[in-house]
C-alpha positions in Angstrom: -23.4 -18.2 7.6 -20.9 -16.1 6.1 -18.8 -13.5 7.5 -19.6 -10.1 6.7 -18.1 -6.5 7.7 -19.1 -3.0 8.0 -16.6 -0.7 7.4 -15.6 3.2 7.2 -12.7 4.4 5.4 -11.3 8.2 6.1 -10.7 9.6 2.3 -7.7 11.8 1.7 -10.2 15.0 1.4 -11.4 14.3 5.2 -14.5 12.3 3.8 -15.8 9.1 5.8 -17.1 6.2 3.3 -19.0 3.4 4.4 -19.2 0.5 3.2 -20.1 -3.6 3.4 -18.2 -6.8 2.4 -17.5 -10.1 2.8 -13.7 -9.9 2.9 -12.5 -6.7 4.5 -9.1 -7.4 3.4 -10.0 -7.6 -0.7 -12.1 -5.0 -0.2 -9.6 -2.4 1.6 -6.9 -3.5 -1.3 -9.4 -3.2 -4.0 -9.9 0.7 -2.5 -6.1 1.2 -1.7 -5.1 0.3 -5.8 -8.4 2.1 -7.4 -9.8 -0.9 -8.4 -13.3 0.4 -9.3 -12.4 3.7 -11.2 -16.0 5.0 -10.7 -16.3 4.6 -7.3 -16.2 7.0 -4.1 -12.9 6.6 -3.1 -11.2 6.7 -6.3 -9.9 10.0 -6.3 -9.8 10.3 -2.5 -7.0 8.0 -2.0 -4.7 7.5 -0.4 -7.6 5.8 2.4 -7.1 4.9 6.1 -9.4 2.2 7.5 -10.9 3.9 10.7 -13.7 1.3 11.7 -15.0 -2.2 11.5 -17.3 -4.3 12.5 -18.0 -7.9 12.1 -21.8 -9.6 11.3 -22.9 -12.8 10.5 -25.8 -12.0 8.5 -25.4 -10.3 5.4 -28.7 -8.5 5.3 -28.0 -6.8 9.2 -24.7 -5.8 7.7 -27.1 -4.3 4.9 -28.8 -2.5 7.2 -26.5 -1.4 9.2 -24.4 0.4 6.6 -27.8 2.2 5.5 -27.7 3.3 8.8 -24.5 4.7 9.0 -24.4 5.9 5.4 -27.2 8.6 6.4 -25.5 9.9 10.2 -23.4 13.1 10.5 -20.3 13.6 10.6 -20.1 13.9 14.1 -21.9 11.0 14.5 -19.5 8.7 12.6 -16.7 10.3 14.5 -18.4 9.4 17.7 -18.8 5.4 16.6 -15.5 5.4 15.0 -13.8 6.7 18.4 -15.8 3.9 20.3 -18.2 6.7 21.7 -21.4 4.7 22.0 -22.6 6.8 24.8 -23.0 9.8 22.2 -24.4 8.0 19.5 -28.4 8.2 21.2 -27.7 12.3 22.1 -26.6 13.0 18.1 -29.2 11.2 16.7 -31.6 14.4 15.9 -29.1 17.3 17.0 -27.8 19.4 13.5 -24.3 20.2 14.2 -22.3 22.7 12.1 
């Protein structure tokens, strides 16, 4: 199985993206040079890699970047800061 990665880049506007690859390192210099002019992080660079993590199944990494993709703020915060005690309590909780 191939490697894959789930990642979270912090934009220059204080935005999180997430995203999922193959090879975290094209990927991040693909962001960092504005390879994809229509994409996300285009005009938020410049882009700081905040969080990783590693899968060997594609389709988890798939999932798990759905996952992420749809969590607050605060939540993201709490994963990227290692927090995984938080994550259950901000599962339903609205913050402002």
């Amino acid at each position: 199985m191939k490697q894959s990665y789930v990642y979270i880049l912090k934009c220059s506007d204080g935005t999180y993206y997430t995203g999922v690859t193959s090879n975290l390192t094209q990927r991040i210099f693909q962001h960092d040079i504005g390879y994809y002019p229509d994409c996300y992080t285009f005009k938020r660079r410049p882009l700081e890699l905040v969080f990783y993590c590693e899968f060997i199944d594609i389709n988890i990494a798939f999932e798990k970047e759905k996952q992420i993709k749809k969590w607050s703020r605060v939540k993201k915060e709490a994963l990227i800061k290692g927090d995984y005690d938080a994550l259950p309590n901000l599962a339903k909780k609205k913050f402002s």
